[in-house]
C-alpha beads as a LAMMPS data file, in Angstrom:
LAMMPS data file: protein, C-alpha beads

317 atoms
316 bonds

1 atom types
1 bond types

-500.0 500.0 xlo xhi
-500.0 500.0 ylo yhi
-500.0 500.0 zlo zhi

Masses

1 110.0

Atoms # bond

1 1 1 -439.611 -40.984 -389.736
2 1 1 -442.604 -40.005 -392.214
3 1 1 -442.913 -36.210 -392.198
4 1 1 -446.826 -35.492 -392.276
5 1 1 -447.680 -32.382 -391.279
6 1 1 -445.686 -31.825 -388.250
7 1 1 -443.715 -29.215 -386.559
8 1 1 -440.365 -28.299 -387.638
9 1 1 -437.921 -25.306 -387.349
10 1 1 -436.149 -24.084 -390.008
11 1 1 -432.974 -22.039 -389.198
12 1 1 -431.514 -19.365 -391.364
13 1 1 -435.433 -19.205 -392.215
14 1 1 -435.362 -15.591 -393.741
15 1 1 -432.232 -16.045 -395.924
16 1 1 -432.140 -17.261 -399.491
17 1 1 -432.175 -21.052 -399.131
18 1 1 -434.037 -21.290 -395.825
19 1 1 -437.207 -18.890 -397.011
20 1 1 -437.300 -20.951 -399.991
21 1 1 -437.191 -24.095 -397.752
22 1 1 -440.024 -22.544 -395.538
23 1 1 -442.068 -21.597 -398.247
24 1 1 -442.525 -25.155 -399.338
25 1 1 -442.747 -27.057 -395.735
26 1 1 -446.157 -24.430 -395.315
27 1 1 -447.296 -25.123 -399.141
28 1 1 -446.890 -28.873 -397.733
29 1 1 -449.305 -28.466 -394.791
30 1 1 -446.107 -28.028 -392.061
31 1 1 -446.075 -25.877 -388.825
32 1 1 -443.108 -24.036 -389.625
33 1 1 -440.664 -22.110 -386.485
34 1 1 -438.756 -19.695 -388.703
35 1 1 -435.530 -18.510 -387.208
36 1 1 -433.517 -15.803 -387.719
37 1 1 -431.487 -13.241 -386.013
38 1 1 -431.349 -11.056 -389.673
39 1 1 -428.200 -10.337 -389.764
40 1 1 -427.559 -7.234 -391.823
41 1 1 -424.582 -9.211 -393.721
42 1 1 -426.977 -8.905 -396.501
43 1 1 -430.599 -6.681 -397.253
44 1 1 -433.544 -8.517 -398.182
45 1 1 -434.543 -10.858 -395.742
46 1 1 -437.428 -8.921 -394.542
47 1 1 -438.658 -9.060 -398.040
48 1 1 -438.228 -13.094 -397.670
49 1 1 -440.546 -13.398 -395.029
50 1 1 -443.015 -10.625 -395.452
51 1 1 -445.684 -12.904 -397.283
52 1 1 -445.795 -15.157 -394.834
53 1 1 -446.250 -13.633 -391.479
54 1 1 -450.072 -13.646 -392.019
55 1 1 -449.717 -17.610 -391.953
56 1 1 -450.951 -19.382 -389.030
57 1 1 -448.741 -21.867 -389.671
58 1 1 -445.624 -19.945 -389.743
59 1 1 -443.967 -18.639 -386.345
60 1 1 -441.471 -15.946 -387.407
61 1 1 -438.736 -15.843 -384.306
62 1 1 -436.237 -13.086 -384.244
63 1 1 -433.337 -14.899 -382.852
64 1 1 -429.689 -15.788 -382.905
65 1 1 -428.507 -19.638 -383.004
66 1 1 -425.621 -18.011 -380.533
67 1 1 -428.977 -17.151 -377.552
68 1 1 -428.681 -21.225 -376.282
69 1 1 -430.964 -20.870 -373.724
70 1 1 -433.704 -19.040 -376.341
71 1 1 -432.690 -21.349 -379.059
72 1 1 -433.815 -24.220 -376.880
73 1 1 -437.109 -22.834 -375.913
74 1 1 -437.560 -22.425 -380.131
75 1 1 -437.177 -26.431 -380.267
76 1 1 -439.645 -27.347 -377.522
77 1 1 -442.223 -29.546 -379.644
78 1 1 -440.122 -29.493 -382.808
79 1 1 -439.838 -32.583 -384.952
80 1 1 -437.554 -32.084 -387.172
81 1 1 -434.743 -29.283 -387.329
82 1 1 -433.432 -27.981 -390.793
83 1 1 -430.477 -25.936 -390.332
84 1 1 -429.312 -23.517 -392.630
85 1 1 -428.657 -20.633 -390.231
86 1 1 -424.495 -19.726 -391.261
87 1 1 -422.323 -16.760 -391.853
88 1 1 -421.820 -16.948 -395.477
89 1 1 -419.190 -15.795 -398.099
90 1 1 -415.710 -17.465 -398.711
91 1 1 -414.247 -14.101 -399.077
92 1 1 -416.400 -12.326 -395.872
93 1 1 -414.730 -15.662 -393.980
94 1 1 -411.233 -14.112 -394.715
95 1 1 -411.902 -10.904 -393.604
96 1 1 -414.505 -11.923 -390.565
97 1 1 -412.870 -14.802 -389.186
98 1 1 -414.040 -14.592 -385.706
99 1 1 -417.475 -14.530 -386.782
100 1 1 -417.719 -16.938 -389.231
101 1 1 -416.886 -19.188 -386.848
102 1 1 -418.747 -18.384 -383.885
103 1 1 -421.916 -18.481 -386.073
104 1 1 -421.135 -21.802 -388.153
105 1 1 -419.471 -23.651 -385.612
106 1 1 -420.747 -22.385 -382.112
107 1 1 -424.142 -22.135 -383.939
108 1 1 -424.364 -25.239 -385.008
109 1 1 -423.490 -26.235 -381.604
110 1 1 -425.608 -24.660 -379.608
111 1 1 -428.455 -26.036 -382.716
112 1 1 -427.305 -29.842 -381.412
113 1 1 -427.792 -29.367 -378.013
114 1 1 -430.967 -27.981 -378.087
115 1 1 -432.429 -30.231 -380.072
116 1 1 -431.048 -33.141 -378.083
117 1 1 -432.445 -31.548 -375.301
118 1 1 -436.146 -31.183 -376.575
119 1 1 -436.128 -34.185 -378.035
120 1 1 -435.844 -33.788 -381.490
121 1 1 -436.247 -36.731 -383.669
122 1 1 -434.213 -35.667 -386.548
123 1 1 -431.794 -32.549 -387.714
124 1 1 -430.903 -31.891 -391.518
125 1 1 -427.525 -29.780 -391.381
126 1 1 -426.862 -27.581 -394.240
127 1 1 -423.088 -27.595 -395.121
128 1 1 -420.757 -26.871 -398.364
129 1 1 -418.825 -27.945 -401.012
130 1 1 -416.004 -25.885 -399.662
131 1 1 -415.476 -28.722 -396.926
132 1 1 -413.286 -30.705 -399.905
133 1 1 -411.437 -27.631 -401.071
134 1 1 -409.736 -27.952 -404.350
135 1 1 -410.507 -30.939 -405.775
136 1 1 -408.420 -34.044 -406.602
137 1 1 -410.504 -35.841 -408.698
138 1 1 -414.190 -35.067 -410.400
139 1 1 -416.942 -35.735 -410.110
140 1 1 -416.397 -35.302 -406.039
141 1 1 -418.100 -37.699 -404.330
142 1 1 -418.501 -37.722 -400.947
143 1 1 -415.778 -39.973 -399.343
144 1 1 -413.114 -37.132 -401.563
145 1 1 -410.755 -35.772 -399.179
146 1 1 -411.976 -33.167 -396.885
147 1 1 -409.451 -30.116 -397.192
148 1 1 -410.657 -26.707 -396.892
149 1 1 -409.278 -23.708 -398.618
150 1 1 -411.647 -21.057 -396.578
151 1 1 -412.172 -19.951 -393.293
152 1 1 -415.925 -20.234 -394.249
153 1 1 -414.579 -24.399 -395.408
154 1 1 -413.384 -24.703 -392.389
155 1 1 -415.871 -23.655 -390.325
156 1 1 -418.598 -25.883 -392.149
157 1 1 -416.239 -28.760 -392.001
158 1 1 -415.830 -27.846 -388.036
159 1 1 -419.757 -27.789 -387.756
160 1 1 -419.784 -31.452 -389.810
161 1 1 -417.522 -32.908 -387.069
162 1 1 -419.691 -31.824 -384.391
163 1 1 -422.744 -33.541 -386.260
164 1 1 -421.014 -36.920 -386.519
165 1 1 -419.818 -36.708 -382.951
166 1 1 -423.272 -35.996 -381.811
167 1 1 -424.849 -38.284 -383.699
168 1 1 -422.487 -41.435 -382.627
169 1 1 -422.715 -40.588 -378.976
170 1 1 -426.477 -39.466 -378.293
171 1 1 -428.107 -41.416 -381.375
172 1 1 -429.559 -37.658 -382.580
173 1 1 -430.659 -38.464 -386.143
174 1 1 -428.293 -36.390 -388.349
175 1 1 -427.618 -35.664 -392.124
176 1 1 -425.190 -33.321 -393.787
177 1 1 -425.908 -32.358 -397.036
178 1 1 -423.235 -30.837 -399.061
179 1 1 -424.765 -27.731 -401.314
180 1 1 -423.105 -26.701 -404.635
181 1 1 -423.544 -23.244 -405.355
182 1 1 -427.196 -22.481 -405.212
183 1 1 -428.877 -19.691 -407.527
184 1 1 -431.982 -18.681 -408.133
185 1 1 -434.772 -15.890 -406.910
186 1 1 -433.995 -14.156 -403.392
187 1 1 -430.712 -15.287 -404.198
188 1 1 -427.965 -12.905 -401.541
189 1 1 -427.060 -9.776 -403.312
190 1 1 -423.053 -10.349 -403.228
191 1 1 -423.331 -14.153 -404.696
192 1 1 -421.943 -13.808 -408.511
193 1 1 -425.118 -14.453 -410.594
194 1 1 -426.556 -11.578 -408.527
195 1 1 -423.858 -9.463 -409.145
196 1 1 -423.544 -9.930 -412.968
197 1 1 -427.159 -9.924 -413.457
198 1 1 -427.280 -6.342 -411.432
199 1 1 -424.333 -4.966 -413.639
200 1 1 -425.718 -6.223 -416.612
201 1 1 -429.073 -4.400 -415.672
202 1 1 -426.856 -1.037 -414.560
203 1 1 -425.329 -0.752 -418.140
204 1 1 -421.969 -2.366 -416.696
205 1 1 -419.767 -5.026 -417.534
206 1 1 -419.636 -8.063 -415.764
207 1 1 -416.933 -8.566 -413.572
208 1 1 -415.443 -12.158 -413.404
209 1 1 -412.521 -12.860 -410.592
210 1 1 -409.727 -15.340 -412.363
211 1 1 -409.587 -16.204 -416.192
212 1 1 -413.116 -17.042 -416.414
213 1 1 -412.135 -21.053 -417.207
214 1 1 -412.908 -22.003 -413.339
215 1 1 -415.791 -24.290 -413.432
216 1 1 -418.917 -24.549 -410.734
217 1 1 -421.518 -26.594 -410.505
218 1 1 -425.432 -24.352 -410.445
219 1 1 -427.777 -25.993 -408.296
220 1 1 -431.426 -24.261 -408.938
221 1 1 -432.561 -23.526 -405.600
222 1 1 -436.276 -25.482 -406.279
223 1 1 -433.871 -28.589 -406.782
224 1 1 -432.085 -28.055 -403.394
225 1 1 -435.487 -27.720 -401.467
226 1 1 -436.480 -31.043 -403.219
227 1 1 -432.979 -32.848 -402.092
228 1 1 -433.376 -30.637 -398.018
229 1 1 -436.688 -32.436 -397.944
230 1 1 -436.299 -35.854 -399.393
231 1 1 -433.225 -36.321 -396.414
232 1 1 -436.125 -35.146 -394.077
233 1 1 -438.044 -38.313 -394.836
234 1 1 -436.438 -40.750 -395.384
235 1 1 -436.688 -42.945 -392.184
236 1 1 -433.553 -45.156 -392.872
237 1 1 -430.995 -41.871 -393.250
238 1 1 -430.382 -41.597 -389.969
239 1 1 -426.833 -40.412 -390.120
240 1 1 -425.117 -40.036 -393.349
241 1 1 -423.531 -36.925 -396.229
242 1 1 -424.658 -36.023 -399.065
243 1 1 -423.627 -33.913 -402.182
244 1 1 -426.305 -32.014 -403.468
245 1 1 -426.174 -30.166 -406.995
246 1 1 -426.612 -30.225 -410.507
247 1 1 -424.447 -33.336 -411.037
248 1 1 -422.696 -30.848 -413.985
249 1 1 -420.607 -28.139 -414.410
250 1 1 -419.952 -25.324 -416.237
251 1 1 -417.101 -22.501 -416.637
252 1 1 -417.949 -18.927 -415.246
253 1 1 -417.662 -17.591 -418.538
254 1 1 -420.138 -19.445 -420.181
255 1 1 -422.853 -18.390 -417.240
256 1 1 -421.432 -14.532 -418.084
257 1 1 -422.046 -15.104 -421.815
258 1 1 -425.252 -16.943 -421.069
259 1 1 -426.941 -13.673 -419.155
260 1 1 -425.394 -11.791 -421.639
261 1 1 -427.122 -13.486 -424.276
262 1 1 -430.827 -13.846 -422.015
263 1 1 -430.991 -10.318 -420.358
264 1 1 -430.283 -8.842 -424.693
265 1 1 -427.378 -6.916 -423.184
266 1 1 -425.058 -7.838 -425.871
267 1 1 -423.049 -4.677 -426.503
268 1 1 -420.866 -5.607 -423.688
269 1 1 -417.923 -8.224 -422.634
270 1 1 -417.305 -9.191 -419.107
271 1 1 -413.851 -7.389 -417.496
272 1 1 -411.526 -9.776 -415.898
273 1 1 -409.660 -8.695 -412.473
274 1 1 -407.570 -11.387 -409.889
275 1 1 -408.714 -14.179 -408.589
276 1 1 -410.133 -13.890 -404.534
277 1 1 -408.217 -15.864 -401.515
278 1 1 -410.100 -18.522 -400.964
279 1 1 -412.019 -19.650 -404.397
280 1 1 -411.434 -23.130 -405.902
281 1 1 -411.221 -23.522 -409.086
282 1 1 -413.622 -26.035 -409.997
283 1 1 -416.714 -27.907 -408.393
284 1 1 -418.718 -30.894 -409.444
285 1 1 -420.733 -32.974 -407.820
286 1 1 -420.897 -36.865 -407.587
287 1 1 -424.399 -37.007 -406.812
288 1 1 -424.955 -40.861 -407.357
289 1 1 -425.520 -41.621 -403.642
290 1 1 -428.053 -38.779 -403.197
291 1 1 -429.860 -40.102 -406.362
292 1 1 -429.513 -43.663 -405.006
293 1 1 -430.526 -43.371 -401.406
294 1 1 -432.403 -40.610 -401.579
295 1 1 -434.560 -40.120 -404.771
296 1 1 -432.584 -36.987 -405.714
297 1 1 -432.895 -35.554 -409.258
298 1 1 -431.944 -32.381 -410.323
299 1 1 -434.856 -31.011 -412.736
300 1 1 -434.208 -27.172 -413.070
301 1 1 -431.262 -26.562 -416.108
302 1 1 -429.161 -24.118 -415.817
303 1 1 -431.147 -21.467 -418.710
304 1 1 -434.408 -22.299 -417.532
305 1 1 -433.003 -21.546 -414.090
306 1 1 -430.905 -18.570 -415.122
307 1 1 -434.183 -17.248 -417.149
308 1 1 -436.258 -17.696 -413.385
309 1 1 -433.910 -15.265 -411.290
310 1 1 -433.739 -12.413 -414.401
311 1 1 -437.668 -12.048 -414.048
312 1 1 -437.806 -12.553 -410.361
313 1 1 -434.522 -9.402 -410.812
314 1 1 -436.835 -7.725 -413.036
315 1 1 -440.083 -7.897 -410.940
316 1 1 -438.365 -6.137 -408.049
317 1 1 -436.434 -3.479 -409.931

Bonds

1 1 1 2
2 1 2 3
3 1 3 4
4 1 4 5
5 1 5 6
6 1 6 7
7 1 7 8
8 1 8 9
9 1 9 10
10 1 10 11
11 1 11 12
12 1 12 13
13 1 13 14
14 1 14 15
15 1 15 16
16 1 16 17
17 1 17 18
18 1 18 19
19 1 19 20
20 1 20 21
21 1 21 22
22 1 22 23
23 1 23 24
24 1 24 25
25 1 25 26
26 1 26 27
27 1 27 28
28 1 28 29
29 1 29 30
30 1 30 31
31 1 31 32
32 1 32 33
33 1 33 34
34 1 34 35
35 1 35 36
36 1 36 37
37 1 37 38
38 1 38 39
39 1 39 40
40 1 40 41
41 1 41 42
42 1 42 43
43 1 43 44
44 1 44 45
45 1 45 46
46 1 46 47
47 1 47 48
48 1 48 49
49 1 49 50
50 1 50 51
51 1 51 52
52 1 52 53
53 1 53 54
54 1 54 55
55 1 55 56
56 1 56 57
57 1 57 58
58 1 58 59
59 1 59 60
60 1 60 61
61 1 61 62
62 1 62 63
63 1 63 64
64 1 64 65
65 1 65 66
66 1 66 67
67 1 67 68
68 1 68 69
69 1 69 70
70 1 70 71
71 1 71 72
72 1 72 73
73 1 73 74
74 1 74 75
75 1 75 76
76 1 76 77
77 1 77 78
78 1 78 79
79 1 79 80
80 1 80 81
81 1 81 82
82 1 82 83
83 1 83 84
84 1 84 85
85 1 85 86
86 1 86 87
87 1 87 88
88 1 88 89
89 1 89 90
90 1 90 91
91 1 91 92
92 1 92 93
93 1 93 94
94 1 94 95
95 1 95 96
96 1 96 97
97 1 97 98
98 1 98 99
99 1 99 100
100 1 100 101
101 1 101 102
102 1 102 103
103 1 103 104
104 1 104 105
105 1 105 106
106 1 106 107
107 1 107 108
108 1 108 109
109 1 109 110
110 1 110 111
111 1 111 112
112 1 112 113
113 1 113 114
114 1 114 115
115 1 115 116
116 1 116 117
117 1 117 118
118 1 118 119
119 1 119 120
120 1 120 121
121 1 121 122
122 1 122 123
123 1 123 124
124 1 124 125
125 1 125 126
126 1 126 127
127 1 127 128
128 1 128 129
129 1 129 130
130 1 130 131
131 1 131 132
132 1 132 133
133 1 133 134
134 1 134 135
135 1 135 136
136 1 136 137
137 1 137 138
138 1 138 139
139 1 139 140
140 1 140 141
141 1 141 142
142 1 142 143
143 1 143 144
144 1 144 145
145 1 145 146
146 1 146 147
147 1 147 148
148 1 148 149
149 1 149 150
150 1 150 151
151 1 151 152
152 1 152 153
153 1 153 154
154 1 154 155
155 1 155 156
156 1 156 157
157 1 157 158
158 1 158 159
159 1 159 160
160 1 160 161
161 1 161 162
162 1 162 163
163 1 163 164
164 1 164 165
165 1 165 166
166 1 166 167
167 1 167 168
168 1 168 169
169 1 169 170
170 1 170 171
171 1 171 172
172 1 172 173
173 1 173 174
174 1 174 175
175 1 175 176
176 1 176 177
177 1 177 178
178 1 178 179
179 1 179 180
180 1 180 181
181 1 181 182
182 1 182 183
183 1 183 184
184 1 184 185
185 1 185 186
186 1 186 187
187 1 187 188
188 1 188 189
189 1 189 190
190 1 190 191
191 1 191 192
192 1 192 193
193 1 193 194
194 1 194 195
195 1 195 196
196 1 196 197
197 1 197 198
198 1 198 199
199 1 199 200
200 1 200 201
201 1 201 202
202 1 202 203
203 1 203 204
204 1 204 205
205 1 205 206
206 1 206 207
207 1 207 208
208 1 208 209
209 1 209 210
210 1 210 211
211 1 211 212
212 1 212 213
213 1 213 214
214 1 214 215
215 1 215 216
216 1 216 217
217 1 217 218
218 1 218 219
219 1 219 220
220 1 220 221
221 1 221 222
222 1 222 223
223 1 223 224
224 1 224 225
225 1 225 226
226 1 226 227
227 1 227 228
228 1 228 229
229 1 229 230
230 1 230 231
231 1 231 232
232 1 232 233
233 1 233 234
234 1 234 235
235 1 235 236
236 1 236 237
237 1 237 238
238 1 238 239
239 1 239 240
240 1 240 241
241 1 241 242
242 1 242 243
243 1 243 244
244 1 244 245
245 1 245 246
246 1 246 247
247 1 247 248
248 1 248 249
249 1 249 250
250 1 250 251
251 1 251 252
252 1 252 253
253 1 253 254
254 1 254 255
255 1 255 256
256 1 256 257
257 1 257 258
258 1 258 259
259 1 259 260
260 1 260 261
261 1 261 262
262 1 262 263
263 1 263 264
264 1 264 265
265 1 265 266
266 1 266 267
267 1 267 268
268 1 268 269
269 1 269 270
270 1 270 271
271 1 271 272
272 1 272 273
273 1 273 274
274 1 274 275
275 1 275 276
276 1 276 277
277 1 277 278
278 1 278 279
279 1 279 280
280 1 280 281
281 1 281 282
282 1 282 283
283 1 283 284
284 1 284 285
285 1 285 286
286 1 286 287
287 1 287 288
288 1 288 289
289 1 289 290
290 1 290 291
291 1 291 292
292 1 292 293
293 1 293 294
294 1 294 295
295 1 295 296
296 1 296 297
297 1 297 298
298 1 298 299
299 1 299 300
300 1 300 301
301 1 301 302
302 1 302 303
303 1 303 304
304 1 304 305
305 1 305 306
306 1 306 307
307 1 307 308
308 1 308 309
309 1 309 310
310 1 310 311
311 1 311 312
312 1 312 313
313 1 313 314
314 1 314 315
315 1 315 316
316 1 316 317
């Protein structure tokens, strides 16, 4: 399927990833439905949507992926579905069990079923690299072993299952793609470059959980909007996973030393405290089949990306 101009719905539509996602389908010419319920997990979203609610394009609908019988009414005329709507945080998950799955798994659910039911033609699933848990090998491609060390893992991984099985028995066009730990502006206030950027900014030390040696691989948000939309269009990915990140990786203390180093605040030293239940301690991404099948190339490095969210930090400070 060709997307030109049509309808779609974008779930999780006023959160960091999906706003950015939105933005891009209107600057493309798309009718966009924008879901969300906005959750006050996190403050901000407003602020994510505000400059677009003049669009006549964009349909902002205040609305919970948990309401099936509203949800479905939402899809009614919708091509394609992008869904990003979650409960996020590995460390919320462990604390907010109950929740984290009823939104990820249920959610995703109820996001299935309505689309079947209106007729969608295809549905591009946002899930995680905390589906493979720690990893055995790297680069992790995407046949690795799936083994979840997070209730939030778990609960994507749950949501995955649901895809295939929907996919094999109603022929619903499906693709999980597997983020790797997205940055960039609007990024969620509790996510680490966030954090250390903020404390940095405050005239405190950065705080970094473990010895600072774990490894993760940055994904600039611009390049994950790029990867969302290029498994949109492709009509012969009908029902396949993909990793999507930087195809690199880096240890936490280097990003601490690099915002050190970019925001001038070089008078201090991050402070170390334990490591959280739930983190892994590396991630990489194989992202050969994502460039292969799907065009996918990372652009965005990780300074030129790191240098983007300090002045979109300092523009609304």
């Amino acid at each position: 399927m060709k997307l030109e101009r049509c309808r779609v719905a974008v779930t999780g539509a006023a959160g960091f990833i999906g706003s950015h996602l939105a933005d891009r389908l209107l600057q493309l010419g798309f009718e966009v439905i924008a879901i969300d319920n906005l959750d006050p997990y996190y403050e901000g979203k407003e602020e994510n949507i505000q400059h677009n609610l003049g669009n006549p394009n964009y349909h902002f609908l205040k609305l919970d992926i948990l309401d099936l019988e509203n949800l479905s009414v939402a899809l009614k005329g919708v091509d394609v579905v992008f869904h990003l709507a979650a409960q996020p945080g590995v460390r919320y998950s462990m604390d907010n069990p109950i929740k984290t799955n009823s939104v990820n798994t249920t959610g995703t659910l109820n996001v299935l079923i309505s689309a079947r039911k209106q007729g969608v033609k295809k549905v591009v699933f946002a899930s995680s690299s905390s589906v493979y848990g720690i990893p055995q090998y790297m680069p992790v491609d995407e046949n690795h072993p799936t083994n979840p060390i997070s209730v939030y893992g778990a609960s994507k991984l749950a949501a995955e299952k649901y895809c295939k099985v929907f996919n094999e028995l109603t022929k619903l066009p499906i693709v999980i793609l597997r983020y790797h730990t997205v940055y960039g502006p609007r990024q969620r206030p509790d996510m680490a470059i966030h954090k250390w950027v903020k404390q940095l900014f405050e005239g405190k030390a950065p705080t970094i959980y473990g010895s600072g040696e774990q490894t993760r691989d940055f994904t600039y948000v611009d390049d994950i909007v790029n990867g969302t939309l290029k498994a949109a269009e492709n009509q012969s990915v009908t029902s396949d996973i993909f990793n999507l990140g930087g195809g690199s990786r880096v240890s936490i203390l280097h990003v601490v030393s690099l915002l050190i180093k970019l925001t001038g605040k070089r008078d201090v030293s991050p402070i170390y405290e334990a490591s959280k239940l739930g983190d892994v301690p590396d991630t990489c991404a194989n992202i050969t089949k994502a460039r292969k099948l799907l065009g996918y190339e990372p652009k965005v490095s990780l300074e030129e990306g790191l240098k983007r969210f300090i002045a979109w930090y300092r523009s609304k400070t």
